[in-house]
C-alpha positions as CSV (number, residue, x, y, z in Angstrom):
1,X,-6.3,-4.9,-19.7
2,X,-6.4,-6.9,-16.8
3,X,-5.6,-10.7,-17.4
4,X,-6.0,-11.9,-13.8
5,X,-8.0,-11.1,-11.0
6,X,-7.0,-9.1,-8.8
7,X,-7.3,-9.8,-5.1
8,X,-9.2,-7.5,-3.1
9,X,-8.4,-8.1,0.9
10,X,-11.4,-6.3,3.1
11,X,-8.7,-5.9,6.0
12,X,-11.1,-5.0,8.8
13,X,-14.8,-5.6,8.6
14,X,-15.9,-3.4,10.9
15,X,-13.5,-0.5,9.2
16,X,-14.9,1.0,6.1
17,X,-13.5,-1.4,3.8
18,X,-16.5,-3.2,2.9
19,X,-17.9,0.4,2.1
20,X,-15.1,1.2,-0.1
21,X,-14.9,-1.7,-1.9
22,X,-18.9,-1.4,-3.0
23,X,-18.0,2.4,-3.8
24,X,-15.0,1.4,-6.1
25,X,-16.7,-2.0,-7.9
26,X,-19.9,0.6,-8.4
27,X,-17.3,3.2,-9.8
28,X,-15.5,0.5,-11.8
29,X,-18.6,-0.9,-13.5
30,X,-18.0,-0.4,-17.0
31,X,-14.6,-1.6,-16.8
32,X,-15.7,-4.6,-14.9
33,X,-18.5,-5.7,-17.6
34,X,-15.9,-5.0,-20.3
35,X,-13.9,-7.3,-18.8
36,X,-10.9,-4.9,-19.0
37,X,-11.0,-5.2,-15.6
38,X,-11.3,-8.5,-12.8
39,X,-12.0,-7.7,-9.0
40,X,-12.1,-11.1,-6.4
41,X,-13.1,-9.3,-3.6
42,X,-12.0,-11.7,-0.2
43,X,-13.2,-11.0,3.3
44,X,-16.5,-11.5,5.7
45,X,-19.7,-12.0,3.1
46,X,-21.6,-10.3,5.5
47,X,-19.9,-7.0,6.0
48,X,-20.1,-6.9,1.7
49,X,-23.8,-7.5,2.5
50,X,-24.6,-5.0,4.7
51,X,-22.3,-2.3,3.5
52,X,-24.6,-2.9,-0.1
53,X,-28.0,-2.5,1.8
54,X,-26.5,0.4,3.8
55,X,-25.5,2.0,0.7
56,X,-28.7,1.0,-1.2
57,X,-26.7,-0.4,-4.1
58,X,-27.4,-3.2,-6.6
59,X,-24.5,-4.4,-7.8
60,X,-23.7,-8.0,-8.0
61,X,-21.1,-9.7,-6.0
62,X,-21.5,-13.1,-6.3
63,X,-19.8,-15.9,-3.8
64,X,-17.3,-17.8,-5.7
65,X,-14.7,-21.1,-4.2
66,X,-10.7,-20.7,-4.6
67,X,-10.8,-23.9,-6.2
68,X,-13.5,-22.7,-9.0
69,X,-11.8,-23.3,-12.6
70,X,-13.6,-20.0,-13.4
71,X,-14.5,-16.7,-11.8
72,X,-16.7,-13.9,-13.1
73,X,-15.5,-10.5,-13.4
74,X,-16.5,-9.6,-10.0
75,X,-16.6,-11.8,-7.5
76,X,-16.2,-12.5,-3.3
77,X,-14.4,-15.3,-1.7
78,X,-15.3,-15.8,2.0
79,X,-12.2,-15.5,3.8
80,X,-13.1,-17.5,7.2
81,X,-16.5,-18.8,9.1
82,X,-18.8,-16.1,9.9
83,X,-19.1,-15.7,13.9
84,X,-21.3,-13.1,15.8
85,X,-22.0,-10.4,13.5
86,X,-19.2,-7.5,13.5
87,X,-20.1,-4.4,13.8
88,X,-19.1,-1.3,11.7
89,X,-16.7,0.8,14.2
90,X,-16.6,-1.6,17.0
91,X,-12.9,-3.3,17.5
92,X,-13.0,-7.3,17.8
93,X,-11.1,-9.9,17.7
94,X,-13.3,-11.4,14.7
95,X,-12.5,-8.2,12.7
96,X,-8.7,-9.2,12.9
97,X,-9.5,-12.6,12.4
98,X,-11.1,-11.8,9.4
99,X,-8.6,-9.6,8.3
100,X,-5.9,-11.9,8.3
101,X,-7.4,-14.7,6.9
102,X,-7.9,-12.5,3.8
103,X,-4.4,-11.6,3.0
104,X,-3.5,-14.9,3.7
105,X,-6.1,-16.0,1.1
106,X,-5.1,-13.3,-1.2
107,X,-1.1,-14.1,-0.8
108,X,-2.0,-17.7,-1.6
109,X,-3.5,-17.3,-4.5
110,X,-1.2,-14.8,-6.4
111,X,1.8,-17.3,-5.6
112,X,-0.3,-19.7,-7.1
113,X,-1.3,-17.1,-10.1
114,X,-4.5,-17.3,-10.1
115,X,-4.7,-13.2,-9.4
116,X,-2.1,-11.2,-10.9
117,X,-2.1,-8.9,-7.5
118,X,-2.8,-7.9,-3.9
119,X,-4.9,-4.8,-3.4
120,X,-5.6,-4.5,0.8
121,X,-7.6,-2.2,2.3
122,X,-7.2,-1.1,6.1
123,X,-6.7,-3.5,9.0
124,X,-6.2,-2.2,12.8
125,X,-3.0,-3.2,14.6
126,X,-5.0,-3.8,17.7
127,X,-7.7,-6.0,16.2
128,X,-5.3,-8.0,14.3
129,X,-3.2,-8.7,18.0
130,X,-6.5,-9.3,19.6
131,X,-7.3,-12.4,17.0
132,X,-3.6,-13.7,18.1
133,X,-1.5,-12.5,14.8
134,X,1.2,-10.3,16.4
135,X,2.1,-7.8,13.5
136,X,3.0,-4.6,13.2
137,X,0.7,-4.2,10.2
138,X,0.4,-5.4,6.7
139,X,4.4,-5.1,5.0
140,X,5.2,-7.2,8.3
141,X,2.3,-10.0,7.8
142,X,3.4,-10.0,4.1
143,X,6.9,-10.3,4.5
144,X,5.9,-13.1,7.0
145,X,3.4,-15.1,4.6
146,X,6.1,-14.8,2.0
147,X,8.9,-15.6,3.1
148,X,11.1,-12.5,2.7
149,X,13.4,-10.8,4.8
150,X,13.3,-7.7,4.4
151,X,10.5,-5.2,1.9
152,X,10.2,-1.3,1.5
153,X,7.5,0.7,1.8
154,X,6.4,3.1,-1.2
155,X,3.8,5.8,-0.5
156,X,2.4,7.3,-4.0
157,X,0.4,10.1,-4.5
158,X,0.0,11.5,-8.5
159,X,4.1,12.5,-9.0
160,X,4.9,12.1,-5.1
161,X,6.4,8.6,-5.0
162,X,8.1,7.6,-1.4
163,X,10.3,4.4,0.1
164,X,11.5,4.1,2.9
165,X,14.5,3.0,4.9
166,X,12.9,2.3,8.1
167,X,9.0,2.7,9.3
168,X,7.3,1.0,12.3
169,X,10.4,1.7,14.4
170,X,11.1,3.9,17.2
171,X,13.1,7.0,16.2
172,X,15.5,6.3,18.5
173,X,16.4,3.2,16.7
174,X,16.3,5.0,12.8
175,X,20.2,5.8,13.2
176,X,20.9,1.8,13.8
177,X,18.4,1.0,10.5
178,X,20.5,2.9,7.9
179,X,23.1,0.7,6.7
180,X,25.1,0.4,3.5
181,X,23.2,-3.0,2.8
182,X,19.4,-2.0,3.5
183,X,19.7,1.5,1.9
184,X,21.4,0.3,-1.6
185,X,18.2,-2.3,-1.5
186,X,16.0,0.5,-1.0
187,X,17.3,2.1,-4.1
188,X,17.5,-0.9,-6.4
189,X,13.7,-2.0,-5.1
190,X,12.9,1.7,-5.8
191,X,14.4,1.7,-8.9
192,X,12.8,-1.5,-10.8
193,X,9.3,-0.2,-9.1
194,X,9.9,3.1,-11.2
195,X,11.2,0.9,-14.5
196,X,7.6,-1.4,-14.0
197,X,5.6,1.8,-13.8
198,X,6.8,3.2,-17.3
199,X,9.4,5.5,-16.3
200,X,12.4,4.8,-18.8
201,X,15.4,6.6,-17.1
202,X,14.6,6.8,-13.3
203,X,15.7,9.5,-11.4
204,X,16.0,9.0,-7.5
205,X,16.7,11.7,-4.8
206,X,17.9,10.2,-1.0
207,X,17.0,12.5,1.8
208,X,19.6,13.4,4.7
209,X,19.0,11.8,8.0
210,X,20.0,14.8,9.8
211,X,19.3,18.5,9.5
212,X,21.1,20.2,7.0
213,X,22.4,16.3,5.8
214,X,24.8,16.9,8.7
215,X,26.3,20.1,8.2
216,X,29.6,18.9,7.3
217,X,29.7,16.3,10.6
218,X,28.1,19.0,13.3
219,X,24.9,17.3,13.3
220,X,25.8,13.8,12.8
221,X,27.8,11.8,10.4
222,X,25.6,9.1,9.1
223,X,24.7,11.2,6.1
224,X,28.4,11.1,5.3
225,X,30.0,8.2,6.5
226,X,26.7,5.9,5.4
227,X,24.5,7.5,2.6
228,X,27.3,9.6,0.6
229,X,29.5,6.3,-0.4
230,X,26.1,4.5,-1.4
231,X,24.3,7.1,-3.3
232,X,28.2,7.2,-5.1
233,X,28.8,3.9,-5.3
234,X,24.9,3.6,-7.1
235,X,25.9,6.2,-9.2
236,X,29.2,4.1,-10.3
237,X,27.1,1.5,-11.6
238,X,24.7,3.1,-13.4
239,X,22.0,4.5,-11.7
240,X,20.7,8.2,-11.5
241,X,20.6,8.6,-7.9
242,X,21.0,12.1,-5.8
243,X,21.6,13.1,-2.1
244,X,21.9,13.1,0.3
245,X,19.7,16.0,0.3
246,X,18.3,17.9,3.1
247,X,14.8,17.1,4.5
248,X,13.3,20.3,4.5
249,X,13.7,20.2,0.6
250,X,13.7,17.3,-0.7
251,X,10.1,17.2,-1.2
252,X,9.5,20.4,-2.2
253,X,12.2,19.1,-5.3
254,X,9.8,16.1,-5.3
255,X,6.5,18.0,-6.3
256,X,8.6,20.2,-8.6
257,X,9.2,17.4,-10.6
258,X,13.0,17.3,-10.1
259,X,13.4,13.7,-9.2
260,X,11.1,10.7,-10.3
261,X,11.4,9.2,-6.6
262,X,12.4,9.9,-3.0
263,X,14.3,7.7,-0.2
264,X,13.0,8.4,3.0
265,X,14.7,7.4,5.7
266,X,11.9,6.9,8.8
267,X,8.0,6.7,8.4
268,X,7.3,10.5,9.5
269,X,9.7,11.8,7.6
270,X,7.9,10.4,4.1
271,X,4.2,9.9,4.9
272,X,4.2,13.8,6.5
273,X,4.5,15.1,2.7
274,X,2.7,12.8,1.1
275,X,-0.3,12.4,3.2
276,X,-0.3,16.4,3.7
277,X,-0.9,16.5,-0.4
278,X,-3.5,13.1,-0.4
279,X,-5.3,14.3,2.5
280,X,-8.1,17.0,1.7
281,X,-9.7,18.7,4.3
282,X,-13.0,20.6,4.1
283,X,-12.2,23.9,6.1
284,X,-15.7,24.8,6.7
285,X,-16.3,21.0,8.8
286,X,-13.0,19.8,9.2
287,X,-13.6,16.7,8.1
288,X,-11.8,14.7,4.8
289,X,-12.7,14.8,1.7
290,X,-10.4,12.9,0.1
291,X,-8.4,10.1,1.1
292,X,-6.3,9.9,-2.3
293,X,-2.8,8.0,-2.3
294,X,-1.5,4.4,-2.1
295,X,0.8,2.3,-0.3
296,X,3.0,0.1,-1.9
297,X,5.0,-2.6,-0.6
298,X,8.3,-3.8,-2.5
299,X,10.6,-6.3,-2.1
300,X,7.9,-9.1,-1.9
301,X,7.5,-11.8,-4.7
302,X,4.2,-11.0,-5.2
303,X,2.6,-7.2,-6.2
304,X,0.8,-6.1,-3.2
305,X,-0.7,-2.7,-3.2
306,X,-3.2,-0.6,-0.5
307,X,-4.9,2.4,0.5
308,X,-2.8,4.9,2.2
309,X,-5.8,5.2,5.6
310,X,-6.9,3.5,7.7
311,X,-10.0,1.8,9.1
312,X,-11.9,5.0,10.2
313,X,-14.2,3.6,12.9
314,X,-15.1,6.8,13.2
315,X,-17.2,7.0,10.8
316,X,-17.9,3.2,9.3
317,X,-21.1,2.5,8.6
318,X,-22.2,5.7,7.5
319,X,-21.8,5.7,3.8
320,X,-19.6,8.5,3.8
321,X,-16.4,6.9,3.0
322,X,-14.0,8.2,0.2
323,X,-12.9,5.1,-2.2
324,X,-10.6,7.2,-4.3
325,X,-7.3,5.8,-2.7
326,X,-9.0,2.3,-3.1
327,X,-9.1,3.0,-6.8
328,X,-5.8,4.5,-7.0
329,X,-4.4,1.3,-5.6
330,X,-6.2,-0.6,-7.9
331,X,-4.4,1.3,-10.8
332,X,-1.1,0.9,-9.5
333,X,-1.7,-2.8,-8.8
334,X,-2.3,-3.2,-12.8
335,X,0.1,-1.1,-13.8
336,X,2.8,-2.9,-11.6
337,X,1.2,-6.5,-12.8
338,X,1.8,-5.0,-16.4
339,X,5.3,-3.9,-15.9
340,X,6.1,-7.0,-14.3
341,X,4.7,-9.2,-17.4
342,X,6.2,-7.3,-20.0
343,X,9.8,-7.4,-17.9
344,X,9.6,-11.5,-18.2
345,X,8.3,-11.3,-22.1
C-alpha cells in the first residue's frame, strides 16, 4: 500500500517516456482506483496529451498544482511553460529543459514529503547540455539537487542486483576510483538497500578489478592491496561480504543465487550482465522486446528509482514502446519507500 505519491519524472519528452508512462498508468489501473497505488506524473502536459491520442487511450490524467492540499490517485504536474511543440525523436533543447525541470520538481517535493519517491524515466545527455544543465546524467543531477557527495548506482533485474564503484568515468581513470573509503560506502549503501528490500541476512559478493583478481600481483595489485583489506575489514564487523572474485564469474555466481548482491567496480563491467539478461531480443526482427530492469541510485536522501533504457528516439512516437522496466521501477520505488518507513517505526 502506497501512502504517498509517487513522483513520476517524464525525462525527455520527445523520448518515449510520455508513451511509457500512459502504458504503465493503463497497466496499473486497478491498483490506481483502489487506491493501493498513487502516480503524480511531472513533465510537458502536452507530450502526456499526445502520447494518449497516439495510443488511443482514455485514461484520465488530470492537471493538478504542487501546492494542492490534495491530489487524486493519478495525476500530472506541469513541470515548466510549454514552448514550440517537441517532437517525439527529435533532440532539443526544450526536451532537456523539460527534463530537468521535472526531477527538480520531483526532488522538491519528496524532501518536502509530499511523495514518498522518485521514479524517472529516460533523459538524453545531449539534450539536457543543450538546455544549459551540464550533467553527466541523472545520479549526477541528483546528487547535485540534493546536496550529496557521493551516491552508487544499483542496476536490478529479478535476482541480478548491481552497484557500482565507479560509472560515467573513463576506464583509464577506474584504477584512481577504487579507494578504501568509496568502496566500504559501496558496501554499506549496498547493504541497507538489500535490508529495505526484505532480505534479512544480506549476502554481498565484490568483483576483482583485474583478470583473475590479479593473479597473485601479475596483473595488478589493487585487488589485493585495496579490495582484500576492505572486503576483510567488512567482514570484521559484521557483514557477509565476499571477493574479491574474478569477473568472468562473479555473475554467473550472481544468477545462481550464490550471493544476494554484486559490487561492480566500472559501468561495463555491471550493466554488460545485467542488461544482457533485461534485454530481449526478437531473433526473427532484431528488434527489443523487452526492456525489463531498473536503475537505482543510493546514497541520496531521498528514494529515487528509473528505468534501465534510454530515450529510444528511434522509435518514439510509435506506440511500440515496452513499459515493463517503468513498472519494475515503480515496484522497487515502493518497496524501498516501505523498507525505509518501517526502518524509522
Amino acid at each position: 500500500m502506497t501512502s504517498r505519491h509517487l513522483a513520476i519524472t517524464m525525462g525527455d519528452p520527445a523520448g518515449i517516456g510520455p508513451e511509457i508512462i500512459v502504458k504503465a498508468c493503463v497497466g496499473l489501473r486497478e491498483r490506481i482506483a483502489s487506491g493501493d497505488l498513487r502516480l503524480l506524473i511531472i513533465g510537458s502536459g502536452a507530450a502526456l496529451d499526445g502520447a494518449k491520442a497516439a495510443l488511443g487511450s482514455d485514461v484520465a490524467i488530470p492537471q493538478v498544482k504542487a501546492d494542492d492540499r490534495e491530489w487524486p490517485n493519478l495525476c500530472y504536474l506541469q513541470a515548466d511553460v510549454e514552448g514550440d511543440p517537441i517532437k517525439p525523436g527529435v533532440l532539443s533543447a526544450d526536451g532537456g529543459r523539460f527534463a530537468y525541470k521535472a526531477i527538480e520538481h520531483g526532488v522538491r517535493l519528496t524532501q518536502a514529503g509530499r511523495t514518498g519517491a522518485i521514479v524517472t524515466a529516460p533523459l538524453n545527455k545531449e539534450a539536457l547540455n543543450k538546455a544549459g544543465y551540464h550533467f553527466p546524467g541523472h545520479t549526477e543531477m541528483l546528487a547535485h539537487l540534493t546536496g550529496v557527495r557521493g551516491s552508487v548506482m544499483l542496476l536490478a533485474h529479478g535476482n541480478m542486483r548491481v552497484s557500482h564503484v565507479s560509472t560515467h568515468v573513463a576506464l583509464e581513470d577506474v584504477p584512481k576510483r577504487l579507494t578504501p573509503e568509496r568502496l566500504r560506502m559501496v558496501i554499506d549503501l549496498t547493504n541497507d538497500a538489500l535490508l529495505r528490500l526484505g532480505i534479512a541476512k544480506p549476502k554481498i559478493a565484490i568483483a576483482a578489478l583485474n583478470p583473475h583478481a590479479g593473479e597473485g600481483g601479475l596483473f595488478g595489485r589493487q585487488d589485493i592491496d585495496v579490495s582484500a583489506p576492505t572486503i576483510a575489514k567488512a567482514v570484521a564487523d559484521g557483514l557477509d561480504v565476499v571477493g574479491p572474485v574474478p569477473g568472468d564469474t562473479i555473475f554467473v555466481k550472481l544468477r545462481a543465487g550464490q550471493y544476494d548482491a554484486a559490487v561492480a567496480m566500472y559501468h561495463d563491467q555491471g550493466h554488460i550482465p545485467v542488461k544482457l539478461l533485461g534485454f530481449q531480443v526478437d531473433p526473427a526482427t532484431g528488434r527489443w522486446q523487452e526492456l525489463s530492469g531498473v536503475n537505482i541510485t543510493l546514497g541520496l536522501p531521498i528514494i529515487r528509482t528509473s528505468v534501465d533504457h534510454g530515450t529510444a528516439f528511434d522509435i518514439a512516437g510509435k506506440g511500440i514502446a515496452n513499459e515493463h522496466s517503468l513498472i519494475e521501477a515503480i515496484d522497487y520505488a515502493e518497496r524501498l519507500a516501505a523498507g525505509a518507513a518501517a526502518s524509522k517505526s
